[in-house]
C-alpha positions in Angstrom: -33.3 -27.3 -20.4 -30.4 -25.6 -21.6 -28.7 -22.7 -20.1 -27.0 -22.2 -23.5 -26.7 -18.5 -24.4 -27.1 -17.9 -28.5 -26.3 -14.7 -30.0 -26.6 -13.6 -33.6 -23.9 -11.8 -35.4 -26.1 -8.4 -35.2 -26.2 -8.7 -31.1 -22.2 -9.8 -31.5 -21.1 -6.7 -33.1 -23.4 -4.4 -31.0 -21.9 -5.9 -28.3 -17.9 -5.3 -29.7 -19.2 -1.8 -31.0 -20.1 -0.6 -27.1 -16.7 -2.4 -25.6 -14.5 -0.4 -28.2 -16.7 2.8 -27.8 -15.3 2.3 -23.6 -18.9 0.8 -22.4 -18.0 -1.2 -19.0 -18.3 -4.9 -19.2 -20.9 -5.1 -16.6 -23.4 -2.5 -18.2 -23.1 -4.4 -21.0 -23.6 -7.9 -19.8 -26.9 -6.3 -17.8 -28.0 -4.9 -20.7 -27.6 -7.8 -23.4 -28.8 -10.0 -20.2 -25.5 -12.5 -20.7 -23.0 -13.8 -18.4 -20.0 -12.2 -18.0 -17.8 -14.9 -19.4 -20.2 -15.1 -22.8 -19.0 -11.7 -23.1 -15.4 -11.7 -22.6 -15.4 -14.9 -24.8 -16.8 -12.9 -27.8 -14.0 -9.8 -26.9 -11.2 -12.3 -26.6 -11.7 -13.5 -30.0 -12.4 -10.3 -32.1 -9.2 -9.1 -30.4 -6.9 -12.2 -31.5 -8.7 -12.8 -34.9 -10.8 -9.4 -35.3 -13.5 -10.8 -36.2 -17.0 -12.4 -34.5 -17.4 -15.9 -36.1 -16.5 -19.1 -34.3 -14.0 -21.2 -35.6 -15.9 -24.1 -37.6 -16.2 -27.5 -35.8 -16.8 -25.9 -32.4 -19.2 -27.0 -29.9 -20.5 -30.7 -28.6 -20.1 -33.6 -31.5 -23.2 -35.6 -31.2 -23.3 -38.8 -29.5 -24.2 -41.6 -31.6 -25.4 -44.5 -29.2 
């Protein structure tokens, strides 16, 4: 089983709402029960692109055996 965390863009922008409003990290990983690195993944790339969508193409190709 997967530990993969999925967020939809409703969650995403909750979550960049309470980190501009001054919310800590940590209350907000507790909170939206995520890692912390899930979370500073999603800040790191609304500050450089300012917005919440992943780049197209990311993520595991599928294995073709």
């Amino acid at each position: 089983m997967s530990n993969h965390q999925s967020l939809n863009d409703g969650m995403r922008w909750r979550i960049v709402g309470r980190l501009e409003a001054g919310q800590s990290q940590v209350q907000i990983c507790r909170e939206f029960n995520l890692t912390h690195s899930v979370m500073c993944n999603l800040w790191k790339r609304f500050q450089n692109t300012g917005s919440i969508e992943r780049k197209p193409g990311q993520g595991l190709s599928r294995v073709v055996t």
